[in-house]
PATORSE-547146 format. One record per residue (C-alpha): chain; residue in one letter; x, y, z. Coordinates in steps of 0.02 Angstrom, whole numbers. Last residue first. Layout:
cadena=A, residuo=A, x=X, y=Y, z=Z
...
//
This chain:
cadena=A, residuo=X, x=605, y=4320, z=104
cadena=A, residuo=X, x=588, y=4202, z=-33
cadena=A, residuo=X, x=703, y=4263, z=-172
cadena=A, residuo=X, x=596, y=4302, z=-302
cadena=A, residuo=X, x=577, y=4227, z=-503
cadena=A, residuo=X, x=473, y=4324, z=-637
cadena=A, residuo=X, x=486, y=4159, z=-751
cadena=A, residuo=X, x=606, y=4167, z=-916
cadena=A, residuo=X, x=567, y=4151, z=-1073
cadena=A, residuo=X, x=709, y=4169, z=-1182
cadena=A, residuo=X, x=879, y=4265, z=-1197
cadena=A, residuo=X, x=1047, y=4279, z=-1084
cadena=A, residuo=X, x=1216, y=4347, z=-1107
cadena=A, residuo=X, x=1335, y=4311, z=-972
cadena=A, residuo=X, x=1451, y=4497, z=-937
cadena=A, residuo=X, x=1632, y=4498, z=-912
cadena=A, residuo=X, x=1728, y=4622, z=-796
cadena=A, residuo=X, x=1745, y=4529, z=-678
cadena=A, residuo=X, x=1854, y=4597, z=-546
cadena=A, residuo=X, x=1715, y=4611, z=-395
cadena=A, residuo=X, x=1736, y=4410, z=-408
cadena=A, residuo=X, x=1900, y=4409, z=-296
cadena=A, residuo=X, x=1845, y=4330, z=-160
cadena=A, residuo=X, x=1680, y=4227, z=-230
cadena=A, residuo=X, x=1782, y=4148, z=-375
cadena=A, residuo=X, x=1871, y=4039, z=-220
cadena=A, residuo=X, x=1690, y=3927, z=-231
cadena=A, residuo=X, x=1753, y=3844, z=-403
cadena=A, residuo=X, x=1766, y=3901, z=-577
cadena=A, residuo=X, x=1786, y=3845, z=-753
cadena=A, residuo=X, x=1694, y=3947, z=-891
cadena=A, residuo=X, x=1613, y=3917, z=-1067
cadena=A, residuo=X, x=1422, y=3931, z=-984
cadena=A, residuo=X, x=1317, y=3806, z=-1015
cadena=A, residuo=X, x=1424, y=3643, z=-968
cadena=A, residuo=X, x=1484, y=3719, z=-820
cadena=A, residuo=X, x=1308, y=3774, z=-724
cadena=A, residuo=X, x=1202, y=3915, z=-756
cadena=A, residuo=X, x=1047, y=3961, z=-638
cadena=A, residuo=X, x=961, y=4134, z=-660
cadena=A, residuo=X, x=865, y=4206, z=-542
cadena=A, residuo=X, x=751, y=4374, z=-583
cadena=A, residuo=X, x=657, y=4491, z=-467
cadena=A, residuo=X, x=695, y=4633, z=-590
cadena=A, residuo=X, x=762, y=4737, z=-445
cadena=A, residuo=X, x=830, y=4603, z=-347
cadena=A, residuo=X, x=941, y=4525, z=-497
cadena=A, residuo=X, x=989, y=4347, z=-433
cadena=A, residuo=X, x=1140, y=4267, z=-518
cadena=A, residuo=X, x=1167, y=4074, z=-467
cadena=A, residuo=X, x=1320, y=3983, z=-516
cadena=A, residuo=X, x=1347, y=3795, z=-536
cadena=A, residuo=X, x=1456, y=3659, z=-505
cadena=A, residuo=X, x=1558, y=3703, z=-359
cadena=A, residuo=X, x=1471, y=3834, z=-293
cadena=A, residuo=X, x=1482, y=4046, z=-380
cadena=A, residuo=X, x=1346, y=4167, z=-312
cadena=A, residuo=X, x=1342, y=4294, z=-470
cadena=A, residuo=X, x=1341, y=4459, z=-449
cadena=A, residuo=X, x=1549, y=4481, z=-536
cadena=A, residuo=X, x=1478, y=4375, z=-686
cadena=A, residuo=X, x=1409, y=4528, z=-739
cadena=A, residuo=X, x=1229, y=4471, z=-817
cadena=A, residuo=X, x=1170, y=4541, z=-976
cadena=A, residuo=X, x=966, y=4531, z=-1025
cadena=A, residuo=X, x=856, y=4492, z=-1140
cadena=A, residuo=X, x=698, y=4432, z=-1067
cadena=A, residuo=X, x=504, y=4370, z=-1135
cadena=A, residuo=X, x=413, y=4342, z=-992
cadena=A, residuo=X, x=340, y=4195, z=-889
cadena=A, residuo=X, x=246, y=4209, z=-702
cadena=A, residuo=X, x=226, y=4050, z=-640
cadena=A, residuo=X, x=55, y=3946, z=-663
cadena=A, residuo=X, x=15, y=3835, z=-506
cadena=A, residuo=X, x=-120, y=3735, z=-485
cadena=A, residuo=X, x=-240, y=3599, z=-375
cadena=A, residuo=X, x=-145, y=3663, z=-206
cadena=A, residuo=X, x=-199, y=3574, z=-60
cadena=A, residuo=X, x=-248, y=3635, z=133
cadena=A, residuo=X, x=-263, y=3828, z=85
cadena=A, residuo=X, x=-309, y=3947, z=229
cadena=A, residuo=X, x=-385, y=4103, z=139
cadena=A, residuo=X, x=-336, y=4257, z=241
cadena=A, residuo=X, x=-418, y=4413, z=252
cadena=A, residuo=X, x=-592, y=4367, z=272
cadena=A, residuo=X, x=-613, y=4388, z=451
cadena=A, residuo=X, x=-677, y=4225, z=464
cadena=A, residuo=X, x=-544, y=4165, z=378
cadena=A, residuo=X, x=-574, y=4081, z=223
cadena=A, residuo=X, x=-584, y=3897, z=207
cadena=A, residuo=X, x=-471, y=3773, z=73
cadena=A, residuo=X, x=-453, y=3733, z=-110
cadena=A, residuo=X, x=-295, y=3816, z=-213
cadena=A, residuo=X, x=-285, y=3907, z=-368
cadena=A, residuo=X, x=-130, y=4004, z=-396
cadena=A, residuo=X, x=-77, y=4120, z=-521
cadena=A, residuo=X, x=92, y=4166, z=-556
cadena=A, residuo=X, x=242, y=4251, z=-438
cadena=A, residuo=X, x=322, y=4136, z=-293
cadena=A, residuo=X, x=473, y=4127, z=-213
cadena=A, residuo=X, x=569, y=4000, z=-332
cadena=A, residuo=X, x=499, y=3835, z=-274
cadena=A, residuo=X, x=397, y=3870, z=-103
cadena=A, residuo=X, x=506, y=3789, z=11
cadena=A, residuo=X, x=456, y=3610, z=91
cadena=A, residuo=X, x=521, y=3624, z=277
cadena=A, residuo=X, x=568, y=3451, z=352
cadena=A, residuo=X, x=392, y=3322, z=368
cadena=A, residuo=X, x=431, y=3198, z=253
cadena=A, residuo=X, x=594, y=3171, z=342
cadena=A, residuo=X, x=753, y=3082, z=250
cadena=A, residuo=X, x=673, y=3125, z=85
cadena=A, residuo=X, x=591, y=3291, z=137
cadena=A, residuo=X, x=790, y=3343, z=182
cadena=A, residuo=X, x=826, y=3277, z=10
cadena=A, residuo=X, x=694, y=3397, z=-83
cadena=A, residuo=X, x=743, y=3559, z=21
cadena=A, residuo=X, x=938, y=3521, z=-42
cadena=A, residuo=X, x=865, y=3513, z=-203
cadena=A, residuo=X, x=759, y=3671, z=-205
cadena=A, residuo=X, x=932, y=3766, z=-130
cadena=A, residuo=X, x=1032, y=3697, z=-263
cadena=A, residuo=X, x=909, y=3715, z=-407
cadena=A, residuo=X, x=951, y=3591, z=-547
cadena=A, residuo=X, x=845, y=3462, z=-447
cadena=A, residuo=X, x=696, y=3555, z=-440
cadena=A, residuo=X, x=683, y=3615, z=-623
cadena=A, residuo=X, x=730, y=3416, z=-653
cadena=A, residuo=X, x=595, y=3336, z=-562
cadena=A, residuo=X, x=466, y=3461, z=-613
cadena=A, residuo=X, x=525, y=3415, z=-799
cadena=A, residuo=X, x=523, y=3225, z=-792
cadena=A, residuo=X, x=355, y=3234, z=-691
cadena=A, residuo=X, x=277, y=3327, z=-825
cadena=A, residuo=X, x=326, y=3221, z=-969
cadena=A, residuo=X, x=263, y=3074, z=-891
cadena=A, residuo=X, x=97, y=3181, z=-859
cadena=A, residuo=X, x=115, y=3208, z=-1049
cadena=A, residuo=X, x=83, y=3010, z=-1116
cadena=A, residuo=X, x=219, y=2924, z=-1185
cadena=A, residuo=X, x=235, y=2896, z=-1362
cadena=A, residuo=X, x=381, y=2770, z=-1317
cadena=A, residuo=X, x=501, y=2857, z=-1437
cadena=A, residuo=X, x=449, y=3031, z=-1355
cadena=A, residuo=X, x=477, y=2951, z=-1191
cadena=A, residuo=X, x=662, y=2904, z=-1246
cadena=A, residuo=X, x=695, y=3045, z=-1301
cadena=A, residuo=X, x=662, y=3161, z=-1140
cadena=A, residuo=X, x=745, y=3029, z=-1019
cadena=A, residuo=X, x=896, y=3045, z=-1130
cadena=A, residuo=X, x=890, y=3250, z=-1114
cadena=A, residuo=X, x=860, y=3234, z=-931
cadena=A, residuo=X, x=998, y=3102, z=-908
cadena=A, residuo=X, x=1111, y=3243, z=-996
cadena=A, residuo=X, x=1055, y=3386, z=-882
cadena=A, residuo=X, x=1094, y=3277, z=-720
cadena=A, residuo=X, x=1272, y=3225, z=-799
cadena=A, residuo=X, x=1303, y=3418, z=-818
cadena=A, residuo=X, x=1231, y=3461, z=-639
cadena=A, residuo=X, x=1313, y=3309, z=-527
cadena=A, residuo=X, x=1246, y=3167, z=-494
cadena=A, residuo=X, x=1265, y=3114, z=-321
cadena=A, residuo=X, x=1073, y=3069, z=-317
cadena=A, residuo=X, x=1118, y=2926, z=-426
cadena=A, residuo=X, x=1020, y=2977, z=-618
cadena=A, residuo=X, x=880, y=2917, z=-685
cadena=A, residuo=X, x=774, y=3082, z=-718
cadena=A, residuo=X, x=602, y=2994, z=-629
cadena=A, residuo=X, x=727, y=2874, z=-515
cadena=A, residuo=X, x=789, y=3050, z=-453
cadena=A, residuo=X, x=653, y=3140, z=-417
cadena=A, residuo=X, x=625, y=2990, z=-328
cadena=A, residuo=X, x=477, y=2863, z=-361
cadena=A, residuo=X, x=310, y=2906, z=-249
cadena=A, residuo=X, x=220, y=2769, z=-140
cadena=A, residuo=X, x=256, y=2867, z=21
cadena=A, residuo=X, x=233, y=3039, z=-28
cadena=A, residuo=X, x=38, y=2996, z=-85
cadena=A, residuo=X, x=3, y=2941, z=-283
cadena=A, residuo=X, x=-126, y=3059, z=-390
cadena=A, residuo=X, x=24, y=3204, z=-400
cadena=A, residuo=X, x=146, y=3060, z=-491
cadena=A, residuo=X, x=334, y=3146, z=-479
cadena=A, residuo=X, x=322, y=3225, z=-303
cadena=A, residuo=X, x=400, y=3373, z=-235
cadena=A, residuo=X, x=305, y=3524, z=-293
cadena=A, residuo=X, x=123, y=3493, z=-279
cadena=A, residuo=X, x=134, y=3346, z=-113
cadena=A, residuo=X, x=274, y=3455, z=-44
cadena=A, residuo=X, x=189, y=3627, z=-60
cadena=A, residuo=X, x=22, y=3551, z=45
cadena=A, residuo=X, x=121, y=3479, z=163
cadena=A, residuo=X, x=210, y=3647, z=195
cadena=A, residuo=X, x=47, y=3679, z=240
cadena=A, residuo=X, x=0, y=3859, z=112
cadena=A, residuo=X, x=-87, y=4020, z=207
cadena=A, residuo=X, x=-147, y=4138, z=58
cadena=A, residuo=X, x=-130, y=4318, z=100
cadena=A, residuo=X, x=-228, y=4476, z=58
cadena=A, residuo=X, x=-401, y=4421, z=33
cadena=A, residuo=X, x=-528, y=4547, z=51
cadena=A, residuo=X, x=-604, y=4527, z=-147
cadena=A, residuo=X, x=-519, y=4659, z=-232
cadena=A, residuo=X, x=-318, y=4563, z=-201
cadena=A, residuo=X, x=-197, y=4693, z=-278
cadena=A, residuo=X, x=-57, y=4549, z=-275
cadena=A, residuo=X, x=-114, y=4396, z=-130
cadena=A, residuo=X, x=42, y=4369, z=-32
cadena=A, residuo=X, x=88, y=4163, z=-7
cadena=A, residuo=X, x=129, y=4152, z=160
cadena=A, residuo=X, x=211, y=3973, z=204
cadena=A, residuo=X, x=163, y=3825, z=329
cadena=A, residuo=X, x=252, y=3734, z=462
cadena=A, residuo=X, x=173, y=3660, z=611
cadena=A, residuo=X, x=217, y=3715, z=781
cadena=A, residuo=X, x=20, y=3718, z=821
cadena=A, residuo=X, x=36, y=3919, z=844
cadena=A, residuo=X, x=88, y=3925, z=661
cadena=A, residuo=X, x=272, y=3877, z=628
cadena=A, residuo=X, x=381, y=3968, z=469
cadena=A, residuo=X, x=415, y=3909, z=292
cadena=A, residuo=X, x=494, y=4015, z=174
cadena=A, residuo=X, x=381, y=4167, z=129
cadena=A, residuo=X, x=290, y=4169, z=-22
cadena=A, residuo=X, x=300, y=4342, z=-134
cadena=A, residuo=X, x=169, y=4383, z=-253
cadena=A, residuo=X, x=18, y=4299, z=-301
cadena=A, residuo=X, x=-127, y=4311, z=-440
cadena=A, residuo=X, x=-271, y=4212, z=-356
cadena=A, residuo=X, x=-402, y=4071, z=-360
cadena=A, residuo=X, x=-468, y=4021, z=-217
cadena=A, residuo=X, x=-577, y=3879, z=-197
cadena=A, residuo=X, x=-711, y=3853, z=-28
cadena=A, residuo=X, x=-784, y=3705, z=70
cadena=A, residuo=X, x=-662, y=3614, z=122
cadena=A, residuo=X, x=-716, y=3522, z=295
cadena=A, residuo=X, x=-670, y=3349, z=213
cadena=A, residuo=X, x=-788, y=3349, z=76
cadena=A, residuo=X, x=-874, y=3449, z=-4
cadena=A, residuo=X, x=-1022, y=3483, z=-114
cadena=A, residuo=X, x=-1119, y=3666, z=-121
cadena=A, residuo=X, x=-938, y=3739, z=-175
cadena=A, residuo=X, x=-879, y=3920, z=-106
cadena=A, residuo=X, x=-787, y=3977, z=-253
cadena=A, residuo=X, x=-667, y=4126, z=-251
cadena=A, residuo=X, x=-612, y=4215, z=-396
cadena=A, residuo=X, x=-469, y=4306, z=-430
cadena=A, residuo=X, x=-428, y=4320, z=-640
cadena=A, residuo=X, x=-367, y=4195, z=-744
cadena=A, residuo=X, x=-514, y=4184, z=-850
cadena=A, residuo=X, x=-637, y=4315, z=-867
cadena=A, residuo=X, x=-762, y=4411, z=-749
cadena=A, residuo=X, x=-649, y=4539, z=-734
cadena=A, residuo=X, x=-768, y=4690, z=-749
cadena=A, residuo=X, x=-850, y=4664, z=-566
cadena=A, residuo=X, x=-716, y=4569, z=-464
cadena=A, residuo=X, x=-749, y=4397, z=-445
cadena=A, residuo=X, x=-878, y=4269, z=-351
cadena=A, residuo=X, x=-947, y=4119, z=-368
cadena=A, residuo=X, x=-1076, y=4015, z=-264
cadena=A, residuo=X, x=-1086, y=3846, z=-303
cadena=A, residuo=X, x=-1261, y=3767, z=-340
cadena=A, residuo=X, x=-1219, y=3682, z=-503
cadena=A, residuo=X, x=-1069, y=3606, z=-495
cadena=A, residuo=X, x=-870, y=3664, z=-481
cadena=A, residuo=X, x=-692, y=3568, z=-483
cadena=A, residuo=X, x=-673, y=3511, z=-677
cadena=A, residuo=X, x=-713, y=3712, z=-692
cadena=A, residuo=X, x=-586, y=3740, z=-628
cadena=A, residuo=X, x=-453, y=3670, z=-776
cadena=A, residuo=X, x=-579, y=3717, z=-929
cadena=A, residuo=X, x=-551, y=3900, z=-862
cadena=A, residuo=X, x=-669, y=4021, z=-816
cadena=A, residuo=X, x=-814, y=4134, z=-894
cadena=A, residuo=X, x=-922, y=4207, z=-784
cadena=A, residuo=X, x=-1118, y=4232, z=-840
cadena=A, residuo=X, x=-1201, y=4398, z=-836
cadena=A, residuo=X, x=-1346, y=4442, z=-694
cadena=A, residuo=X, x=-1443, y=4302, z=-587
cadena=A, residuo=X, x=-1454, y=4120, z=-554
cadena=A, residuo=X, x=-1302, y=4098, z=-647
cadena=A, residuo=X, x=-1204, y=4040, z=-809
cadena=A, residuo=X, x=-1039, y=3972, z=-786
cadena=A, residuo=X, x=-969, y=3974, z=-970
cadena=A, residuo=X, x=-821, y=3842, z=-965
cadena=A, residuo=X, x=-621, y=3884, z=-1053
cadena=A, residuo=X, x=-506, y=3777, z=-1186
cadena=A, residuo=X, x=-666, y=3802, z=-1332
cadena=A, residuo=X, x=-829, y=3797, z=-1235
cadena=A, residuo=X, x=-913, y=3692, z=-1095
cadena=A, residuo=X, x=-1071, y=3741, z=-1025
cadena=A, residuo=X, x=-1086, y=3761, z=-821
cadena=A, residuo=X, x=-1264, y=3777, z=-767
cadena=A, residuo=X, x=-1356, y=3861, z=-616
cadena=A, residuo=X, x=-1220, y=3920, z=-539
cadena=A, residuo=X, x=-1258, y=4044, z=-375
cadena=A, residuo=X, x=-1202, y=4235, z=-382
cadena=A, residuo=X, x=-1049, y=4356, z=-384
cadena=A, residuo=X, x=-995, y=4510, z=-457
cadena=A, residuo=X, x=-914, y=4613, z=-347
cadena=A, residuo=X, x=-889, y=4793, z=-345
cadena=A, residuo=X, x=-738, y=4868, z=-253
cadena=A, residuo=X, x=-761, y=5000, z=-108
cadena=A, residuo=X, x=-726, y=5168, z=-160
cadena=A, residuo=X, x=-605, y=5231, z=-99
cadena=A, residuo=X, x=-629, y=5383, z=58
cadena=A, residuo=X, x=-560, y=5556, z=12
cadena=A, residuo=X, x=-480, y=5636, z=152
cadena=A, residuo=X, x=-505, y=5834, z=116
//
């Protein structure tokens, strides 16, 4: 005998007060128990929204979609997800690009977030998120180094850049910027998507790293509720864990000045260029890498990384 599941319960309701408490906001409503989110959305919500989670996660971090009582725009609704894998960029019917973000053990409908490749760049790709593409410093103006730089000189600029804020007491977005900048710089295939976007603001913006965290972005549902159509991301918070782990050198990908090992199992990357690992190689360490015997020995937090498919 089939046996039909249950359908999930949803606890959802109009705001009729939002009262700030220690890092996280009490959204109390019309009717039934109050919803607690995060400090960070609840910056984005009034009185009058409609909220909704799953019945029994009503805490922060979980799914929950808003649909606000102001707007602007056309963008009416906030989504709030944990997410899997994110395609690379691919055309829509209107030949513009966007990526598919997959919605992990979604309860409210939703099982794929739609992401502009616009939307990626102005998160991802720019130094100063309150400034548009065109009045932005480079990624490399932010870490002060030519864009030929190569790894090692790029990790000592970033160390310099580091110190030299911290004498200036400067402020954390500064800090920010100088780390986004770097984490997609150090990446070969993140920087390579980060010049083409300099020579063409509109070339494919790749989802850094595949995906995996929690993602709240603002945009309109489907109207078969299924997919939530994001036009801006307001956050992104990769997966991190704790890892100890040995890598053969024989899996990893070996380029000039760094080497990439990607573990498909664990759905972990792990970047290593010549002045962190006690080796000297070039690209010819691909033909005869089976005969490593040698392992790299890792340890720290490390995000749940993915090879975009």
């Amino acid at each position: 005998m089939e046996v039909t599941p249950a359908a999930p319960m949803i606890h959802s309701g109009r705001i009729v007060a939002i009262i700030p408490q220690d890092g996280v906001a009490e959204c109390r409503l019309a009717q039934g128990a109050p919803i607690i989110v995060s400090a960070f959305l609840a910056n984005f919500l009034n009185p009058r929204d409609e909220i909704q989670v799953p019945l029994g996660e009503s805490v922060t971090g979980t799914e929950i979609h808003i649909t606000r009582e102001r707007h602007s725009h056309g963008t009416r609704e906030l989504y709030q997800a944990p997410i899997g894998y994110v395609t690379k960029p691919r055309e829509d019917k209107r030949r513009e690009l966007y990526a598919l973000a997959g919605v992990r053990e979604s309860r409210l409908g939703i099982s794929g977030i739609s992401i502009p490749c616009s939307a990626v760049r102005e998160y991802f790709y720019v130094a100063d998120r309150r400034r548009p593409w065109g009045k932005q410093l480079t990624f490399y103006e932010t870490v002060g180094i030519p864009p030929t730089a190569n790894p090692a000189e790029m990790r000592l600029s970033f160390r310099v850049r580091q110190l030299e804020l911290q004498r200036d007491d400067a402020k954390k977005d500064s800090f920010a910027a100088i780390e986004r900048a770097f984490n997609i710089l150090a990446h070969p295939e993140l920087r390579a998507s980060y010049d083409a976007l300099l020579m063409d603001s509109d070339a494919p913006a790749l989802f850094p790293y595949g995906g995996f965290g929690s993602l709240l972005v603002s945009g309109n549902r489907s109207k078969d509720g299924a997919t939530f159509f994001a036009s801006r991301i307001l956050a992104f918070r990769p997966e991190l864990r704790d890892r100890r782990f040995h890598a053969p050198l024989r899996k990893f990908q070996f380029y000039p000045e760094t080497a990439i090992y990607r573990d498909s199992r664990r759905k972990l990357e792990l970047l290593a260029d010549q002045s962190s690992m006690p080796l000297v190689w070039d690209q010819t360490w691909n033909q005869w890498k089976h005969l490593l015997g040698a392992k790299f020995k890792s340890a720290g937090r490390l995000s749940r990384l993915a090879a975009a498919t």
